[in-house]
C-alpha positions as CSV (number, residue, x, y, z in Angstrom):
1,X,-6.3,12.8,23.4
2,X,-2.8,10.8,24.2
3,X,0.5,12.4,25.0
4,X,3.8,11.4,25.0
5,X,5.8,12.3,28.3
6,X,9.7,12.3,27.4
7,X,12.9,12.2,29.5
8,X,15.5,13.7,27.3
9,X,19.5,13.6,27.3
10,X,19.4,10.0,26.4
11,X,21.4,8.7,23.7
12,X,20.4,6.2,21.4
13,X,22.3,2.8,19.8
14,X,21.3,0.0,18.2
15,X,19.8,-0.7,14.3
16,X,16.1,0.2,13.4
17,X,14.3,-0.3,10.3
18,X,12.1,2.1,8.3
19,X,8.0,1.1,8.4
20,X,6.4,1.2,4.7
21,X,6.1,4.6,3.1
22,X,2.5,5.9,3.9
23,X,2.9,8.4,1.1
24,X,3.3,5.6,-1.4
25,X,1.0,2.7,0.3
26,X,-2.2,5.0,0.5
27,X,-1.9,5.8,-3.3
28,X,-1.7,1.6,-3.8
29,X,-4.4,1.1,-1.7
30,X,-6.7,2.9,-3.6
31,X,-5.6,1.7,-6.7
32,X,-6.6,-1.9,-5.6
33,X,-10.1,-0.1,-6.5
34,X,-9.2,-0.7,-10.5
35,X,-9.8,-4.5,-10.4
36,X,-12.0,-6.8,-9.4
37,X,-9.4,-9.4,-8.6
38,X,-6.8,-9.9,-6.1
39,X,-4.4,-7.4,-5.3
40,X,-1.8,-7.8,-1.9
41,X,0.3,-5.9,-0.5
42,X,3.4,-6.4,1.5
43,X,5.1,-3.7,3.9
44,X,1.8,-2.0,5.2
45,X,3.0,0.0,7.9
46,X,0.5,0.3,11.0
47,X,0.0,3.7,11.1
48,X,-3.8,5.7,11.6
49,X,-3.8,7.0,8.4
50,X,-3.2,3.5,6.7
51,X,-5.5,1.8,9.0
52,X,-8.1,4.6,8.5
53,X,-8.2,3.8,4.9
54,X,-7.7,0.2,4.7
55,X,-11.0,0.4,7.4
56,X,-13.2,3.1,4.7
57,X,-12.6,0.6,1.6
58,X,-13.7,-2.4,3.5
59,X,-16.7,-0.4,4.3
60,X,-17.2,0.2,0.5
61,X,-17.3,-3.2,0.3
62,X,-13.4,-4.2,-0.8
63,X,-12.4,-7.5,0.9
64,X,-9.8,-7.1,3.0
65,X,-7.4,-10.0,4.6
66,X,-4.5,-9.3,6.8
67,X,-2.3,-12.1,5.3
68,X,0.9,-11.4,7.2
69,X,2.5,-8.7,10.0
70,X,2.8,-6.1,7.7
71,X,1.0,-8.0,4.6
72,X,-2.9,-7.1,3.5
73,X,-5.2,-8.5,0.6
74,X,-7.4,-6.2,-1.0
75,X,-10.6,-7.6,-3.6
76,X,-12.9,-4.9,-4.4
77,X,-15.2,-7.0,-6.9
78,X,-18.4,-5.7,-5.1
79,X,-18.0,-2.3,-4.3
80,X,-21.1,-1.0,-2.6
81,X,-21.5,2.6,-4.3
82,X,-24.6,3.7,-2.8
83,X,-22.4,3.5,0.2
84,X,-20.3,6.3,-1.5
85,X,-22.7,9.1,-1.0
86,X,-23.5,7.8,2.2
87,X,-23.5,10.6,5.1
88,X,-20.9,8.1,6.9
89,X,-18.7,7.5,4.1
90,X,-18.5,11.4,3.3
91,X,-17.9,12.1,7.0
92,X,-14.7,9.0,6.8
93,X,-12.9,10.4,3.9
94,X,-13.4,13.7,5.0
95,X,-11.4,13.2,8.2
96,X,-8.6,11.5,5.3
97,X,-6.5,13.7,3.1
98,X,-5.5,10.2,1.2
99,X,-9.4,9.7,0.6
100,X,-9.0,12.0,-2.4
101,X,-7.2,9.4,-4.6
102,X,-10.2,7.2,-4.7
103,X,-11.9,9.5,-7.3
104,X,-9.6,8.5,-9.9
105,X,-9.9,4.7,-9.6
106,X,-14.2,5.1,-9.1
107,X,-14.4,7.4,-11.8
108,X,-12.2,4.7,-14.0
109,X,-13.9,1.7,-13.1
110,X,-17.4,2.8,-12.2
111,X,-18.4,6.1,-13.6
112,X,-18.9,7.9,-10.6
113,X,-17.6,9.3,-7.6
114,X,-18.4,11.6,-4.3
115,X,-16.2,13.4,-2.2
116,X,-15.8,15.6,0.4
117,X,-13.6,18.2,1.2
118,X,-10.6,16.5,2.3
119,X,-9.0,16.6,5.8
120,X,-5.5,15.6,7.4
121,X,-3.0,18.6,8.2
122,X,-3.3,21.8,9.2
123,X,-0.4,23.0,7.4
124,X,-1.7,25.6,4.8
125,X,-3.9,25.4,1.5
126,X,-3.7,22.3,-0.4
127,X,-5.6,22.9,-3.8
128,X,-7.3,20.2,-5.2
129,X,-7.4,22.0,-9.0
130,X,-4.5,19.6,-10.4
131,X,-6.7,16.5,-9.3
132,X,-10.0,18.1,-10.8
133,X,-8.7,19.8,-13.6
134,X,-6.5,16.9,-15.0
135,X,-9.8,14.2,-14.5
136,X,-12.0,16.5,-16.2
137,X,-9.6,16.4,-19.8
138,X,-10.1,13.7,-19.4
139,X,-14.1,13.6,-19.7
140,X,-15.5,13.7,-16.6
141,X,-18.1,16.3,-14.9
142,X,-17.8,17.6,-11.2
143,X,-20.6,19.0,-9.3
144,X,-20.2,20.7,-6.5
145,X,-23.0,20.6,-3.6
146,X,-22.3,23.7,-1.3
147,X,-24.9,22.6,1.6
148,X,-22.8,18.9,2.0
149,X,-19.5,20.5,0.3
150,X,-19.1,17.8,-1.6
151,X,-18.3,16.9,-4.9
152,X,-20.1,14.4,-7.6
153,X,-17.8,13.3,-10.1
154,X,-19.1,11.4,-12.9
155,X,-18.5,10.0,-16.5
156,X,-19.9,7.8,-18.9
157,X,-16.4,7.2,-20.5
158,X,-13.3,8.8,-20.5
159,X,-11.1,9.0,-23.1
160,X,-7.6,9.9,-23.4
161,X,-5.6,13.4,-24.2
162,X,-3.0,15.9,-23.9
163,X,-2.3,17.6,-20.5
164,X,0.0,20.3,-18.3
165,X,-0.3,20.1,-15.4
166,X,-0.3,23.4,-13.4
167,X,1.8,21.7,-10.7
168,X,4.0,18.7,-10.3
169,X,1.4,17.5,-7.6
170,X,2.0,13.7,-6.4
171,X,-1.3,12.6,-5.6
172,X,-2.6,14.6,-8.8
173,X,-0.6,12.9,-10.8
174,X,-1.4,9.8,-8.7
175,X,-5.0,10.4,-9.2
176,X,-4.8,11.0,-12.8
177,X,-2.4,7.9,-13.8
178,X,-5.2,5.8,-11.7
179,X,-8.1,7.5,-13.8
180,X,-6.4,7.3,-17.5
181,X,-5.0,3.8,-17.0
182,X,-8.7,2.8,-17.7
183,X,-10.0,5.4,-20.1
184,X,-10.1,5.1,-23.9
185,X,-6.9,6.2,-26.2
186,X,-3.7,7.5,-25.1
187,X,-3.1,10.0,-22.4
188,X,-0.1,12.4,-21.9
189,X,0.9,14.1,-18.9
190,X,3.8,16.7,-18.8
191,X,5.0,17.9,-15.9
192,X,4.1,15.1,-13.7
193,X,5.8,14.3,-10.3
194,X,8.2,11.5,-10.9
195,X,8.7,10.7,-6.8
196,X,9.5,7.3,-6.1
197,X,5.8,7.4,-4.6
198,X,4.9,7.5,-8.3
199,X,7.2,5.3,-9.5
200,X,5.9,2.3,-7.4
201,X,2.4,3.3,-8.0
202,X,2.9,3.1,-12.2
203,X,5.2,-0.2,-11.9
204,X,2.5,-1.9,-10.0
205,X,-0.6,-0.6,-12.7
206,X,2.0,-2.1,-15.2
207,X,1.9,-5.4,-13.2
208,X,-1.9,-5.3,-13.4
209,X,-1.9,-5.0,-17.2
210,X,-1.7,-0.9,-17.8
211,X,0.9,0.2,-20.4
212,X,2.5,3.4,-18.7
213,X,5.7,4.5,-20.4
214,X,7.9,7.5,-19.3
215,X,8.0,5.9,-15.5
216,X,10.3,8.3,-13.3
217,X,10.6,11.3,-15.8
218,X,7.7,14.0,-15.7
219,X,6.4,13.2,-19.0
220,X,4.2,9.5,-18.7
221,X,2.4,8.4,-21.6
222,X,-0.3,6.1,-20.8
223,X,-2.2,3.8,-23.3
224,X,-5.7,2.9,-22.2
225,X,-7.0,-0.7,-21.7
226,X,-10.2,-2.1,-20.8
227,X,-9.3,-4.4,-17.6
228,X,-6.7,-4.8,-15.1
229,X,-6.0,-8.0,-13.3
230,X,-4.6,-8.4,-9.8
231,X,-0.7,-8.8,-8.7
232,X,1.2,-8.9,-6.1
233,X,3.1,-5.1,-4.7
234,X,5.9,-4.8,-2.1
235,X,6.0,-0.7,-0.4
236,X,9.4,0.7,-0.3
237,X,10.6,1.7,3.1
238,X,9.6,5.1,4.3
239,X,12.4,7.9,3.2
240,X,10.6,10.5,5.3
241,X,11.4,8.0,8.4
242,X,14.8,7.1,7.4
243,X,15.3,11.5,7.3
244,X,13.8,11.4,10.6
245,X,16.1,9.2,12.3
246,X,19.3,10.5,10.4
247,X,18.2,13.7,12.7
248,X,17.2,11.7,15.8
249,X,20.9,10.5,15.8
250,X,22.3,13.9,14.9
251,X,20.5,15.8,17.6
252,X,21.0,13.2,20.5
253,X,24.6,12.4,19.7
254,X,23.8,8.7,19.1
255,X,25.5,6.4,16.7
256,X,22.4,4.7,14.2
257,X,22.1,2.1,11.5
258,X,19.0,2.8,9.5
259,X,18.5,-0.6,7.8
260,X,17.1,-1.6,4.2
261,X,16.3,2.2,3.6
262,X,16.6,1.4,-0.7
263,X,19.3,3.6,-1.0
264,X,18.6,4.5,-4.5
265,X,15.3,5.9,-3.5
266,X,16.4,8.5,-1.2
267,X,17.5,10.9,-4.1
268,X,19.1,14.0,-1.7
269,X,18.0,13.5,1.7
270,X,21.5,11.9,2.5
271,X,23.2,15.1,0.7
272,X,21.1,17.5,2.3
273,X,21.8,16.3,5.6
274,X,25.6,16.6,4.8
275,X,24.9,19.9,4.3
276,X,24.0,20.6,7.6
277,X,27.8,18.8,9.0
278,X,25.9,15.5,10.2
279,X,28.3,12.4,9.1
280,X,26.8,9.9,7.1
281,X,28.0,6.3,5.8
282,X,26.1,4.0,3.2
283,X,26.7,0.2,4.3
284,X,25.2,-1.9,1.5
285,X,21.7,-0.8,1.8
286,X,21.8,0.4,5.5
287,X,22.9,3.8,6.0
288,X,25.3,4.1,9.6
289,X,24.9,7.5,11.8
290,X,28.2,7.4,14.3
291,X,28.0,9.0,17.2
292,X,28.7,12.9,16.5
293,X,30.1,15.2,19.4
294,X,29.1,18.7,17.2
295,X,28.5,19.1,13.3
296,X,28.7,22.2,11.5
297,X,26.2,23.9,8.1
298,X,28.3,23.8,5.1
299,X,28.1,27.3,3.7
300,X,27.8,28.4,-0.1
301,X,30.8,28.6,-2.1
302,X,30.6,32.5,-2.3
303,X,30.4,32.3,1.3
304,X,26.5,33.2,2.1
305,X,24.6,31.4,4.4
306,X,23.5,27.9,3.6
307,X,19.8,27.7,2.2
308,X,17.6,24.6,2.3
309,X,14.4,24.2,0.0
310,X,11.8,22.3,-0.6
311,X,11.9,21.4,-4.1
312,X,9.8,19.2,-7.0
313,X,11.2,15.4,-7.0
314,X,14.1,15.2,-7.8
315,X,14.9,17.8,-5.2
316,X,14.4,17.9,-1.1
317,X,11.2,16.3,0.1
318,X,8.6,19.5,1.8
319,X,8.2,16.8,4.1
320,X,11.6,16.7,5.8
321,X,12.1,20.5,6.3
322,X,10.7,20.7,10.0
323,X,12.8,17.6,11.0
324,X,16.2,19.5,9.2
325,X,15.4,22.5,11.2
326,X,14.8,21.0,14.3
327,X,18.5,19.3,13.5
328,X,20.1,22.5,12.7
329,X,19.1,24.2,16.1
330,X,22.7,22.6,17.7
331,X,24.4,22.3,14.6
332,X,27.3,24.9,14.6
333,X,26.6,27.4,11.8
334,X,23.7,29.3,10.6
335,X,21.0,28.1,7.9
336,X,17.8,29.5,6.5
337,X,14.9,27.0,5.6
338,X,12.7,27.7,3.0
339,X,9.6,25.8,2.8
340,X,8.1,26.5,-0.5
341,X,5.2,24.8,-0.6
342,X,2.6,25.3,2.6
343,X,2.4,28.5,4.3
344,X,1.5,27.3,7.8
345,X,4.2,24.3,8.4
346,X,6.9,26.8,10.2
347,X,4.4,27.9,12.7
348,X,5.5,25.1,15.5
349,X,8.8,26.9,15.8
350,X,7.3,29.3,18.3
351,X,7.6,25.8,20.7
352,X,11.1,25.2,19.6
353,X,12.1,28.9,20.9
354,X,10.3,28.4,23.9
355,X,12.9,25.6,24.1
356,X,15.5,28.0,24.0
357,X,16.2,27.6,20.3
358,X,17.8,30.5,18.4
359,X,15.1,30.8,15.1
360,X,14.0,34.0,13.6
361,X,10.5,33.4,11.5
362,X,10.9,35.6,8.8
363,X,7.6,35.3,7.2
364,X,5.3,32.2,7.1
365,X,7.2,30.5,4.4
366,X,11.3,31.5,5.5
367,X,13.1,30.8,9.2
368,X,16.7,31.1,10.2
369,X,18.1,28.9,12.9
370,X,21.3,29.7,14.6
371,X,22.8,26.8,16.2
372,X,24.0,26.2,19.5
373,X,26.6,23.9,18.5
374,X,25.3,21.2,21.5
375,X,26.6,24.6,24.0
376,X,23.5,25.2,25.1
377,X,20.9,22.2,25.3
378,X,17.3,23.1,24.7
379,X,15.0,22.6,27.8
380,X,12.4,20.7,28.1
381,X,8.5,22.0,27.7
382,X,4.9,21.8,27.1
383,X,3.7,21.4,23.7
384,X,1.2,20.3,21.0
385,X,1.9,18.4,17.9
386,X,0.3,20.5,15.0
387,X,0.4,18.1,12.2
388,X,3.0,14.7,11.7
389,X,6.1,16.1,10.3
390,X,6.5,18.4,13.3
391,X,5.4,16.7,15.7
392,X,8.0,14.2,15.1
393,X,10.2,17.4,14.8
394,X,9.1,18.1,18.8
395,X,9.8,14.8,19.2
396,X,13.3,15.0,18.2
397,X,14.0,18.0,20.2
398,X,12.3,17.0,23.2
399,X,15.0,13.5,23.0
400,X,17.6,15.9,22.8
401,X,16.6,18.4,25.7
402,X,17.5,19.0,29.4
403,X,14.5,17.7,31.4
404,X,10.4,16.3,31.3
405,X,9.0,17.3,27.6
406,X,5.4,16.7,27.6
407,X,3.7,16.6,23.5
408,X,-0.1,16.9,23.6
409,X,-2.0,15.5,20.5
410,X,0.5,12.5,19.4
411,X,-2.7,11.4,17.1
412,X,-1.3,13.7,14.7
413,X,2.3,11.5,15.2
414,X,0.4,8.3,14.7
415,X,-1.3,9.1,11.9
416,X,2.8,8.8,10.0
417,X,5.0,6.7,12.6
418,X,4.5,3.2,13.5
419,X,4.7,2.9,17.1
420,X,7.0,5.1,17.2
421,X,7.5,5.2,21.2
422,X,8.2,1.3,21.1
423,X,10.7,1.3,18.5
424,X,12.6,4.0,19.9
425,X,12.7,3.2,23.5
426,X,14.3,-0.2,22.3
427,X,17.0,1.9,21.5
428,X,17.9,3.5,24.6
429,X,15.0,6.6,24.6
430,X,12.8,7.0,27.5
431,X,9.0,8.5,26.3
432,X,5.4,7.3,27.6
433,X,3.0,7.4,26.5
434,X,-0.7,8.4,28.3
C-alpha cells in the first residue's frame, strides 16, 4: 500500500492541463465492444481504473494498441466469451465498478453476458436496478447465481421500446444506449442523464453508424441497426479535475491556469465555486485562478445560509462535493453541503476535523463547515484516503496545512488522477510518494 508524504504551506503557479475524463472514457471503452472493427481513442488518461479496464478487454480477447501518449486502439472482432464466465474474469470486473457497462455492449452484440457484483468505492449503495431493469425491456433475462453472486444475462434478440427510468443514472443510461443501439425497432428513454459523459458516448455510437436523436436532453430516441463500423473518438478533459484544481488554487492561495478545460462542458462547476467567494476568469478555453488572500460564501438572497447540492446534470456534479467542502473550510462564511446521492461519502470529514476544521456532520447525507477565513491554518495529520473524490479532498487540505501530512491508501487516488504527485509538484507543491 503507497502513501503520499506532503509538506504543506506551499503555494502553487504555473499552467496544468486536465487528463481525459475517466467517467466518460470507461463508458467508450466498452462500447468499442459493439464492433468488430477499429475503434481509437485519443486522450486516455493513465489512471488504474482506465488501465484496469483497457487490461480486462484485452483479456477478452479485444486488440489493443497504444498508438500515441495518451492514444489507444481497440478491435474486439474475436472476443473470447468463454473467458467471460471465467473465475478470473469475474474476479477482474468485480474489483471495477466501470466493468458493469460491458453488459450492454455483450448482450447487444453477442447475446450474453456475466457479471459480478461490482466493486470500486466505498461510498454508499449504488443500485444496479436502472441498468437491469432498463436491459430487460428490452428483452433480455438475468439470472442471478447466489453461490458466485453473479449475474447471467442473456438474449436471443432484443427489440426496441418504451421506458422511465427510475433514475437519471449515467452509466444506466450509458448501458442502455450501448444495448438498444443494436436491438431491433425503436427505443425511447425518458428521463435519461444528459451529462456530457453521455453526450460523447452517443455522438461517438452516431459516428459508428447508430441513429440516436434527442442527444443532451433526457429524452433519446434510438433507432436500431444491425452493424456498427469503427471511428475515430477524442475524450473531453476531465471536469471533476478542472473542479479539483479551481480548489487546490483556492485553498493554497495560488494563482492557476487550468488549460483546454472545454468550457462549455463544465455546466456550474465555475458558478458554484463563485458561490463559495473563490475568483474565477475564463481566458478562451483556459480558465485563470489568481492568487486569492481570503474569499467569502455568497449567502441566499433572503439571507440564510448558502446550500450546495448535488443535483441530476444539468446541476452540480455528486462528484465535486467533498473537494467544495474541503475549499470552504477557510473560506470566510458558513455553508451547508448536501450530498444527495450516497450516504457514506461525508464520512472522511472526521480527518478534516482532526485537522482543526470547523464541520458539524449533521447526518450521513448533510455537513456544515464554518470557515476559518485562512485565520487559522489546518494542521497537518495522519490519514487514509477512503475512496477518490476525497482523497483528493485530503489532498487538498493537507497542501494547504501547517506541517508533515501523511495519506495512507493513495491507490484509491490513482484509480481517478493521473500522476497526480508529478504534475503538481511541477508547480511548486512538495508530496512523495512511498
Amino acid at each position: 500500500m503507497a502513501s503520499f508524504v506532503i509538506e504543506g504551506g506551499h503555494r502553487l503557479e504555473g499552467e496544468i492541463y486536465p487528463q481525459g475524463a475517466k467517467n466518460e472514457v470507461l463508458q467508450i471503452i466498452c462500447a468499442t465492444l459493439l464492433t468488430a472493427e477499429e475503434v481509437t481513442v485519443h486522450h486516455v488518461p493513465d489512471i488504474l481504473d482506465v488501465n484496469n479496464l483497457i487490461q480486462l478487454m484485452r483479456d477478452m480477447g479485444s486488440e489493443v494498441k497504444k498508438v500515441g501518449i495518451d492514444s489507444y486502439s481497440f478491435k474486439a472482432a474475436n472476443i473470447d466469451l468463454n473467458y467471460l464466465n471465467s473465475d478470473e474474469f469475474l474476479k477482474r470486473s468485480a474489483s471495477l465498478r466501470g466493468s458493469i457497462m460491458l453488459v450492454g455492449p455483450m448482450v447487444a452484440r453477442f447475446g450474453k453476458a456475466f457479471t459480478p457484483k461490482p466493486g470500486g468505492d466505498k461510498i454508499g449503495r449504488r443500485r444496479l436496478d436502472t441498468h437491469f431493469i432498463g436491459i430487460q425491456n428490452l428483452g433480455a433475462d438475468f439470472k442471478y447465481n447466489a453461490n458466485q453472486r453473479t449475474y447471467e444475462i442473456t438474449a436471443k434478440k432484443l427489440k426496441g421500446t418504451y421506458m422511465l427510468l427510475d433514475e437519471a443514472s449515467v452509466t444506466g443510461t450509458a448501458n442502455i444506449v450501448m444495448a438498444a443501439v443494436l436491438a431491433e425497432g425503436t427505443t425511447t428513454i425518458y428521463n435519461a442523464a444528459c451529462e456530457p459523459y453521455i453526450q460523447q458516448l452517443c455522438r461517438m455510437l452516431n459516428s459508428m453508424g447508430a441513429r440516436i436523436s434527442g442527444i443532451a436532453s433526457n429524452l433519446l430516441t434510438i433507432e436500431g441497426v444491425k452493424e456498427l463500423h469503427g471511428t475515430v473518438h477524442t475524450v473531453l478533459p476531465d471536469m471533476i479535475e478542472v473542479g479539483s484544481f479551481i480548489g487546490m488554487a483556492a485553498m493554497t492561495q495560488s494563482q492557476l491556469t487550468i488549460k483546454n478545460v472545454s468550457y462549455e462542458n463544465l455546466g456550474i462547476i465555475p458558478n458554484s465555486f463563485s458561490r463559495l467567494g473563490i475568483q474565477l476568469e475564463q481566458h478562451g478555453d483556459d480558465i485563470f485562478v489568481p492568487a486569492q488572500e481570503s474569499y467569502q460564501i455568497e449567502s441566499f438572497m433572503d439571507g440564510s445560509i448558502m446550500t450546495i447540492a448535488d443535483a441530476p446534470w444539468p446541476g452540480l456534479t455528486p462528484d465535486l462535493l467533498s473537494v467544495m467542502l474541503v475549499v470552504a473550510t477557510q473560506a470566510k462564511g458558513s455553508v451547508l453541503i448536501h450530498q444527495k446521492m450516497f450516504e457514506s461519502r461525508l464520512f472522511f470529514v472526521d480527518k478534516l476535523i482532526d485537522m482543526g476544521a470547523q464541520i458539524i456532520l449533521c447526518d450521513p447525507h448533510r455537513a456544515v463547515v464554518i470557515g476559518h477565513n485562512h485565520q487559522l491554518r489546518l494542521k497537518g495529520g495522519n490519514m487514509t484516503s477512503p475512496d477518490i473524490r476525497a482523497g483528493i479532498a485530503l489532498l487538498i487540505a493537507a497542501m494547504s496545512a501547517d506541517g508533515i501530512s501523511r495519506i495512507h491508501n493513495i491507490e484509491q487516488i490513482d484509480r481517478g488522477y493521473q500522476n497526480i504527485e508529478g504534475r503538481l509538484n511541477a508547480l511548486g507543491a512538495r508530496i512523495t510518494r512511498i
